[in-house]
C-alpha positions as CSV (number, residue, x, y, z in Angstrom):
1,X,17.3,1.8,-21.2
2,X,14.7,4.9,-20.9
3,X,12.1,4.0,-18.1
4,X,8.5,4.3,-19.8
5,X,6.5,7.3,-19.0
6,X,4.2,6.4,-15.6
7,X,1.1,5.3,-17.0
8,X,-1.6,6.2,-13.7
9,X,-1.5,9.0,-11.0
10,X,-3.8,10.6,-8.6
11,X,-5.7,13.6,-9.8
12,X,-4.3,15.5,-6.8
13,X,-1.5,15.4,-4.5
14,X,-2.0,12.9,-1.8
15,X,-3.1,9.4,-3.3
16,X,-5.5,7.0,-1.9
17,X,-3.5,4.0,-0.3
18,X,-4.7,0.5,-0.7
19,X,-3.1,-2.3,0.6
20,X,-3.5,-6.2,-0.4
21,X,-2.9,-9.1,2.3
22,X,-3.0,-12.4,0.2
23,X,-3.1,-14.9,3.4
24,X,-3.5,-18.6,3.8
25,X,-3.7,-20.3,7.5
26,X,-2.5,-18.2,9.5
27,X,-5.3,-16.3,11.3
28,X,-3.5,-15.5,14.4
29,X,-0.1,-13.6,12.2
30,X,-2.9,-12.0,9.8
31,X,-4.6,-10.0,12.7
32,X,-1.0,-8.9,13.9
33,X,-0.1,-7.4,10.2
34,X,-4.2,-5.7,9.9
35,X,-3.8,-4.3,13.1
36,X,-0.4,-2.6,11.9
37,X,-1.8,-1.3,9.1
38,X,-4.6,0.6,10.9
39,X,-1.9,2.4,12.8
40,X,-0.7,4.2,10.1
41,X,0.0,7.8,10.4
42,X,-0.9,8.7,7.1
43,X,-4.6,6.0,7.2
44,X,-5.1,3.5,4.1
45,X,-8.6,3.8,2.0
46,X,-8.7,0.0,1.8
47,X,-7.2,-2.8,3.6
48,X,-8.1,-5.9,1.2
49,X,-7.6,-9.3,3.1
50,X,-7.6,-12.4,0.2
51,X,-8.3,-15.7,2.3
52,X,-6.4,-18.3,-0.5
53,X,-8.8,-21.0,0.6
54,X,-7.9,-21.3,4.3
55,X,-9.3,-24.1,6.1
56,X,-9.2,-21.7,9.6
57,X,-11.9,-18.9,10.2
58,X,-10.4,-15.4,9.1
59,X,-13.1,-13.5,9.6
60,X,-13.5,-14.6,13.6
61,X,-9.9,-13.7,13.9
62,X,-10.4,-10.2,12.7
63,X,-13.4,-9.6,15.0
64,X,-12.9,-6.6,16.8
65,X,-11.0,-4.6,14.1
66,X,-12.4,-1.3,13.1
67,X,-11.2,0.1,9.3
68,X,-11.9,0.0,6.1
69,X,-11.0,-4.1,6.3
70,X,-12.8,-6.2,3.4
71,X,-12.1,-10.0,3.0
72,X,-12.6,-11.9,-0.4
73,X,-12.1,-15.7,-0.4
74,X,-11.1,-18.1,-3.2
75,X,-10.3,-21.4,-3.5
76,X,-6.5,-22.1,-2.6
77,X,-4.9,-21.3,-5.5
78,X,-1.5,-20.2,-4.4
79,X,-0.3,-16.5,-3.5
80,X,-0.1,-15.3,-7.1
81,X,-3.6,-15.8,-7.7
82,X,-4.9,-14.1,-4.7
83,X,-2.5,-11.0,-5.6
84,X,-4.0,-11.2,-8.8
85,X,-7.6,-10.8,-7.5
86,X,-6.4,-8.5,-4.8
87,X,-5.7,-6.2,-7.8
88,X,-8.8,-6.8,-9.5
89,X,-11.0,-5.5,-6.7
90,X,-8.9,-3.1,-4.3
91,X,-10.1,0.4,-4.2
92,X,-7.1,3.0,-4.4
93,X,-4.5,4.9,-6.6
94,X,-1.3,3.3,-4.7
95,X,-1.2,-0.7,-4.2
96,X,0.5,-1.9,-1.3
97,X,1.2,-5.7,-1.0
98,X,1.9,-6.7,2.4
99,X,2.5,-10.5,3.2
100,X,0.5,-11.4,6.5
101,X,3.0,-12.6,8.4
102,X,5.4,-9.6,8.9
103,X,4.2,-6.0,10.5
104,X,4.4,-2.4,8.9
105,X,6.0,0.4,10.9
106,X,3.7,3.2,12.1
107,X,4.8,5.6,9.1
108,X,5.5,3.6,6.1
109,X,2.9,4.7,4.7
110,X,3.1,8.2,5.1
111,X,7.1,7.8,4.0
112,X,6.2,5.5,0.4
113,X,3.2,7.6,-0.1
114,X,4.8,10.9,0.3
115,X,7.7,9.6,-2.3
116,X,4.7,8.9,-4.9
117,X,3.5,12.2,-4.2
118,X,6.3,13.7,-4.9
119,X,7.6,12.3,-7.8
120,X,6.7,10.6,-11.4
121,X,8.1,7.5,-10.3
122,X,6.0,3.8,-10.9
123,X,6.6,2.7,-7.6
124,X,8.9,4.0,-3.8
125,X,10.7,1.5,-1.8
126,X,12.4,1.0,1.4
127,X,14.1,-0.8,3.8
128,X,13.5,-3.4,6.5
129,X,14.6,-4.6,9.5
130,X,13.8,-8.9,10.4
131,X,12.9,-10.0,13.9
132,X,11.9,-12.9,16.1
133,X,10.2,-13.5,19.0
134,X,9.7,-16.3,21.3
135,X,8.3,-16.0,25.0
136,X,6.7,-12.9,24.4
137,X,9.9,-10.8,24.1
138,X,11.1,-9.5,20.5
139,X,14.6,-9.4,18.7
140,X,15.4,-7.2,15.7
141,X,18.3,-7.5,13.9
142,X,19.8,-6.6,10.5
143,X,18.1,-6.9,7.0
144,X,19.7,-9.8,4.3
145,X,21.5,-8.9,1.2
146,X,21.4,-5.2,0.4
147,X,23.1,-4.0,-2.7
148,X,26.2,-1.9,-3.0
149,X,25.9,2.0,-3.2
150,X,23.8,2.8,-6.6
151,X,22.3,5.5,-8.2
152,X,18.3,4.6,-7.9
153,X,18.1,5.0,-11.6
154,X,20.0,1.4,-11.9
155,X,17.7,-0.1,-9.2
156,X,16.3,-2.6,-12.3
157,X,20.1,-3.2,-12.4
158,X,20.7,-3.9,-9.1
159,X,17.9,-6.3,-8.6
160,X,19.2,-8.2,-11.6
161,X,21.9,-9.1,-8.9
162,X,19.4,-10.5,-6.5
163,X,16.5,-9.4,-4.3
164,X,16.5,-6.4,-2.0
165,X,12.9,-4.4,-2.9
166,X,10.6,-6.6,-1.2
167,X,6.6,-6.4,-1.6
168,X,5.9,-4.8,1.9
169,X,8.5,-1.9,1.6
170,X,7.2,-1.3,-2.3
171,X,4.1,1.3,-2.8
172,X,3.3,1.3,-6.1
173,X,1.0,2.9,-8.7
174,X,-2.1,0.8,-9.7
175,X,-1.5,2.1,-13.5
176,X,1.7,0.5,-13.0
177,X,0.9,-3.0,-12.4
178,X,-1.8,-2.8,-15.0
179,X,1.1,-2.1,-17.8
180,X,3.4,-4.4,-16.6
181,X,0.7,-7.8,-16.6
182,X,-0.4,-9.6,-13.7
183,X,1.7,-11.9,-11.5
184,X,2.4,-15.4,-13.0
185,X,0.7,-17.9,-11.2
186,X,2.8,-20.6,-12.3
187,X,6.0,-19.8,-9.2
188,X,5.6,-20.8,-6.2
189,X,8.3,-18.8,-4.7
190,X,10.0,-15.5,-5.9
191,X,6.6,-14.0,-7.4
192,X,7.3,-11.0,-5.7
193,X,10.9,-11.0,-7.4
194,X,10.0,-11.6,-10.8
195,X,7.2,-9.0,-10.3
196,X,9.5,-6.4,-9.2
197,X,12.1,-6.9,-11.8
198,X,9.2,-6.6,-14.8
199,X,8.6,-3.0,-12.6
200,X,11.4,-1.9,-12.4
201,X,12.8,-2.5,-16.0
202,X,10.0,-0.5,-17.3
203,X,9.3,2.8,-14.5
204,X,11.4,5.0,-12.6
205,X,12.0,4.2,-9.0
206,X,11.8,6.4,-5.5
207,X,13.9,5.3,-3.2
208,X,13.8,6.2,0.6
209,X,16.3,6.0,3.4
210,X,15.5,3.7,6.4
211,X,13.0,0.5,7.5
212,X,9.1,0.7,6.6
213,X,8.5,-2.9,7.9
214,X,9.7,-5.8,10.2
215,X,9.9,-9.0,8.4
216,X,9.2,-12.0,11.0
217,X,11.5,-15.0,10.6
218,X,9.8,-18.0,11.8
219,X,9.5,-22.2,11.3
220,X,6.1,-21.8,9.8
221,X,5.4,-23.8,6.3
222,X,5.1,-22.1,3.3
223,X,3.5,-22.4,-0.2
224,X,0.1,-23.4,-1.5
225,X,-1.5,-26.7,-0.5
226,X,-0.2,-28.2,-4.0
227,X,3.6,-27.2,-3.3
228,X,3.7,-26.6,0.6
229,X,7.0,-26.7,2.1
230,X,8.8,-25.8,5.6
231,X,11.1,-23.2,6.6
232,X,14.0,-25.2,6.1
233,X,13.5,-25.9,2.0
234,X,12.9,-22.3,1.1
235,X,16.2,-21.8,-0.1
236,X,16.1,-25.1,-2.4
237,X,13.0,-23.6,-3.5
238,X,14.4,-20.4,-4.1
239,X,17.1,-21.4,-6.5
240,X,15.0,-23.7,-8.1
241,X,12.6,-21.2,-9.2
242,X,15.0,-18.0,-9.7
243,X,17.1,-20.4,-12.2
244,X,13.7,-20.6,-14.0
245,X,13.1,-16.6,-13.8
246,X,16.3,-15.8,-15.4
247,X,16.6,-18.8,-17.6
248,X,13.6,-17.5,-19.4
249,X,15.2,-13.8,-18.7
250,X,18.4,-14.5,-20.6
251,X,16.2,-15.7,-23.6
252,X,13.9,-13.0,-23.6
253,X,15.9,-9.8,-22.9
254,X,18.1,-8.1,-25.1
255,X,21.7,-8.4,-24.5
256,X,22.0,-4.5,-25.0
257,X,19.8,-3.5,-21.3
258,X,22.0,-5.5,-19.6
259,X,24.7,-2.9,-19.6
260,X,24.6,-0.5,-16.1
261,X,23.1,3.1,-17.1
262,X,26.2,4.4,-15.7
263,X,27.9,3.5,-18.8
264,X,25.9,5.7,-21.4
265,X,28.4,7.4,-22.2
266,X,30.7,5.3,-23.0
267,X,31.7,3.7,-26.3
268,X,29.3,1.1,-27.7
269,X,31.8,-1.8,-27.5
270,X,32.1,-1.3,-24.1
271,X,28.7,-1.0,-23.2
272,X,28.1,-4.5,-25.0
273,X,31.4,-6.1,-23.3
274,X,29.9,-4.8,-20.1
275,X,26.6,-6.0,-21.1
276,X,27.5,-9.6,-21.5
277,X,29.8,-10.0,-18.2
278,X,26.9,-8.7,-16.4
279,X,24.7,-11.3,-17.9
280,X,27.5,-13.7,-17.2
281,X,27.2,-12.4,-13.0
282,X,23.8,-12.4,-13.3
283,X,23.9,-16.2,-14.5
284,X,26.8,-17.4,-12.3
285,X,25.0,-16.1,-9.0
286,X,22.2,-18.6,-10.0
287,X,23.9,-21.3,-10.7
288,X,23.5,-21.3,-14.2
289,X,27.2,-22.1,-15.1
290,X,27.2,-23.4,-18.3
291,X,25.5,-19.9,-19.8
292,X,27.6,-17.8,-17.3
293,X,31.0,-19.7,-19.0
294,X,29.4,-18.8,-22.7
295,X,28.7,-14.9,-21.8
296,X,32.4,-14.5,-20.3
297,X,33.5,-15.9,-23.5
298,X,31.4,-12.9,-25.6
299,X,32.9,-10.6,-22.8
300,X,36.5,-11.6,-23.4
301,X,36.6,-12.0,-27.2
302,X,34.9,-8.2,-27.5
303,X,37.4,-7.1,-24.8
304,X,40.4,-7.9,-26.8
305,X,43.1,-5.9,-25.6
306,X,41.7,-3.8,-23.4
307,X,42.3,-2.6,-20.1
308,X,38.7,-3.2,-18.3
309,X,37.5,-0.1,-16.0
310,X,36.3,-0.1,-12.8
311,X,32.8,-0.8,-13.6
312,X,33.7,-4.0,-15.1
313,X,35.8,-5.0,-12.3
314,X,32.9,-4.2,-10.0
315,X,30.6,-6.4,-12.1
316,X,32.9,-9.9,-12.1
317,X,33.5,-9.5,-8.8
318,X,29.7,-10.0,-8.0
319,X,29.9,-13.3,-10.0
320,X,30.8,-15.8,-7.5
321,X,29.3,-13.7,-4.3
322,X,25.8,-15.0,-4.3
323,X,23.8,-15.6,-1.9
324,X,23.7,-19.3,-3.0
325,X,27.4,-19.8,-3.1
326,X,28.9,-21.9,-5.6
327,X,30.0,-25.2,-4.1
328,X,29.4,-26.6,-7.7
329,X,32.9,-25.5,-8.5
330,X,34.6,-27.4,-5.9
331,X,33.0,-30.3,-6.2
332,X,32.9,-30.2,-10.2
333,X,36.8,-28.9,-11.5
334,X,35.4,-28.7,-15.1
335,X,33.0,-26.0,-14.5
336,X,35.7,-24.0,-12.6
337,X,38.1,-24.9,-15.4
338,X,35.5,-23.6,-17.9
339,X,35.0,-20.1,-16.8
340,X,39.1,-19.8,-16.2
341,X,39.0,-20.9,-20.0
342,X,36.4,-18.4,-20.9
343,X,38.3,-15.1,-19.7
344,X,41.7,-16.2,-20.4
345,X,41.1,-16.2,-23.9
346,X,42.0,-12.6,-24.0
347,X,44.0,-10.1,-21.9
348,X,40.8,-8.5,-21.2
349,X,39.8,-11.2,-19.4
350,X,43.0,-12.2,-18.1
351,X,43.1,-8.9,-16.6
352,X,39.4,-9.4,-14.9
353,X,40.1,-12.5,-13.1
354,X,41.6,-11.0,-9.9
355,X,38.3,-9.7,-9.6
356,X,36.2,-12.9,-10.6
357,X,38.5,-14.6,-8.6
358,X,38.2,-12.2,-5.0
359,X,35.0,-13.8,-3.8
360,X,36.6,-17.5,-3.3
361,X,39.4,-15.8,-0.9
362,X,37.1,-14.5,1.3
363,X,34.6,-17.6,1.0
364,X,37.8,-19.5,2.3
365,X,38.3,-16.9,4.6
366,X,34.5,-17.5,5.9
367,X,35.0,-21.0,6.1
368,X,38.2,-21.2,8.1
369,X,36.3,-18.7,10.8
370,X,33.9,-20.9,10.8
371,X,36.0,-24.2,11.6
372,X,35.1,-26.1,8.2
373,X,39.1,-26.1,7.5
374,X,38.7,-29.1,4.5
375,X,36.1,-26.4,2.6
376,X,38.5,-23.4,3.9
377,X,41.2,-25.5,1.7
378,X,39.1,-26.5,-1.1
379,X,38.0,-22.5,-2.0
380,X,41.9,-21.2,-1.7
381,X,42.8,-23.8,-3.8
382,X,40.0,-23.2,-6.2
383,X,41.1,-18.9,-5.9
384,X,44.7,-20.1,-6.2
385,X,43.7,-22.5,-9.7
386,X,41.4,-19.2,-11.3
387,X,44.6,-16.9,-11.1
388,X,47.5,-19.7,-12.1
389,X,49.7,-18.2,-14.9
390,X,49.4,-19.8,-18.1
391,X,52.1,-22.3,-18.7
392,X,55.6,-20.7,-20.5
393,X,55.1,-21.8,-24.1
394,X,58.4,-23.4,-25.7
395,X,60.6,-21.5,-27.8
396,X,61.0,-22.6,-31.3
397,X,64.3,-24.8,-31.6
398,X,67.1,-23.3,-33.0
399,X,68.2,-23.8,-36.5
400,X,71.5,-25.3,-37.1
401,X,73.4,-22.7,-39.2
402,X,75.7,-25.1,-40.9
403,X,75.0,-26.2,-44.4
404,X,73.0,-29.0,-44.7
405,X,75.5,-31.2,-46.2
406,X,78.4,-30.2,-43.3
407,X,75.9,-31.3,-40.6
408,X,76.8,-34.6,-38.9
């Protein structure tokens, strides 16, 4: 898959900055993440603040703020829509979406900036670091999922396995998000995924080593005020909306960019093999078994005979690590019985399934540390069911090799 040719770029070296804070009642966190974006080394042209319809007074709570801070209100409309006006009226040749609640680090945007400078990529990432404070004192600790070791060019490949490029880490060109369509206002959560995978499937990526922001964890509620929700049912949420994302994904993709760009060069049968077992990950990670079991069928019947390499290894054993786990298959023996079914019907796939298998040993593994011995049980025993030998078939009985008339 050829990335498209960047569409927008500064007329010189050194790009104007803009950044968009989409916000909704929470006055108090929104002054903490404006505040850190004025102390950036390398200063933003435009901080846009869009109040979605917050009952609270923004504007007081900025009071005292000195920078190039505008605020736009609509009526609450959810986060999409703001974004979408955000873009509509910021003033700059880089767009940087920063959610209101978390804080950038001093140089980020000196660090994304300098990337897009220096390169004819669509948009620059980075990392992050999470943190939490409570009487006055703050904790950091680790980032969530991050992706194994990749080349950046497969970073649309990557995300396909789940989320790691978030919004406030991303700087990216306003040409870009003009070519790839505005954000759908019709998800209430994983916006800024679905936005990021349209990105990077059609422009290159920059990629730069270490943290540009500190994402808060907190209890606060979330959503618009026609789907608000707390803390605890994001990740219901979550799944509920990603199944959507790449239900309408697998439908509208072609099975052919599924395939990693590190296989290239190699024949087209296993590119489209590889293809369909990564859809297959992709699907089984969200849940989506039914269309996970039907693209491990493809995968097996095009393997045949094969040996699989070490890419497609790689690829089934993502399958069942997801950050959603797949207590589906305990509790429902058909669906585990289904995908067993689907890659044993070749040695290709026979000869995946210590692979696609890995991630229930160390779920059980996981589960046993954590004293839940009866789940500890259920995912070795579901590992131990996936890698069963097939049953000896019967030989043929022997014929009798007396004539037919001396038998008695």
């Amino acid at each position: 898959m050829k990335p498209d040719p960047v569409p927008q770029g500064p007329a010189a070296p050194g790009g104007a900055i803009a950044a968009i804070v989409p916000t909704y009642e929470r006055p108090g966190l929104l002054r903490e993440c404006v505040a850190s974006l004025l102390a950036q080394t390398r200063p933003l042209a435009d901080i846009l603040i869009v109040d979605d319809g917050s009952s609270l007074d923004v504007a007081a709570e900025l009071a005292g703020l000195a920078g190039p801070i505008r605020l736009i209100r609509q009526p609450n409309r959810g986060k999409a829509a703001a974004l979408n006006l955000g873009l509509c009226e910021v003033r700059g040749d880089y767009v940087w979406i920063c959610d209101d609640d978390d804080l950038a680090l001093p140089e980020a945007a000196e660090a994304l900036g300098g990337a897009l400078d220096a390169s004819g990529a669509g948009f620059a990432y980075g990392g992050y670091l999470r943190f939490s404070e409570e009487g006055g004192r703050r904790e950091l600790f680790g980032p969530g999922y991050q992706p194994p070791p990749h080349d950046v060019a497969d970073t649309f490949h990557a995300l396909l396995d789940d989320m790691f490029v978030f919004q406030f880490a991303t700087l990216v060109r306003r040409g870009a998000f003009a070519a790839v369509g505005p954000f759908r206002e019709d998800l209430v959560r994983s916006v800024d995924y679905e936005m990021i995978l349209r990105l990077a499937r059609r422009f290159p990526a920059a990629r730069i080593e270490g943290p540009v922001f500190l994402q808060r964890e907190h209890a606060g509620e979330r959503g618009s005020s026609a789907d608000r929700f707390a803390a605890a049912d994001a990740f219901d949420k979550w799944i509920a909306y990603d199944q959507k994302i790449f239900t309408e994904l697998r439908a509208a993709l072609p099975i052919e960019a599924y395939a990693p760009n590190g296989l290239a060069p190699a024949p087209p049968q296993v590119r489209l093999r590889a293809a369909y077992l990564k859809r297959a990950a992709v699907m089984a990670r969200r849940k989506l078994w039914n269309e996970a079991a039907e693209d491990l069928r493809q995968s097996a019947r095009l393997g045949r005979e094969a040996w699989p390499i070490d890419a497609e290894r790689d690829i089934a054993a993502a399958a069942l690590a997801g950050k959603y786990g797949c207590p589906e298959l305990l509790e429902t023996p058909a669906l585990l019985g289904a995908l067993r079914a689907a890659l044993r019907q070749s040695p290709y796939g026979r000869r995946l399934l210590p692979a696609f298998a890995r991630p229930l040993r160390w779920r059980a593994r996981a589960a046993l540390r954590s004293r839940r011995p009866v789940e500890a049980a259920a995912y070795a025993a579901a590992f131990c069911r996936l890698l069963a030998p097939l049953p000896a078939r019967a030989p043929p009985p022997l014929s009798d090799p007396r004539p037919r008339g001396a038998r008695g």
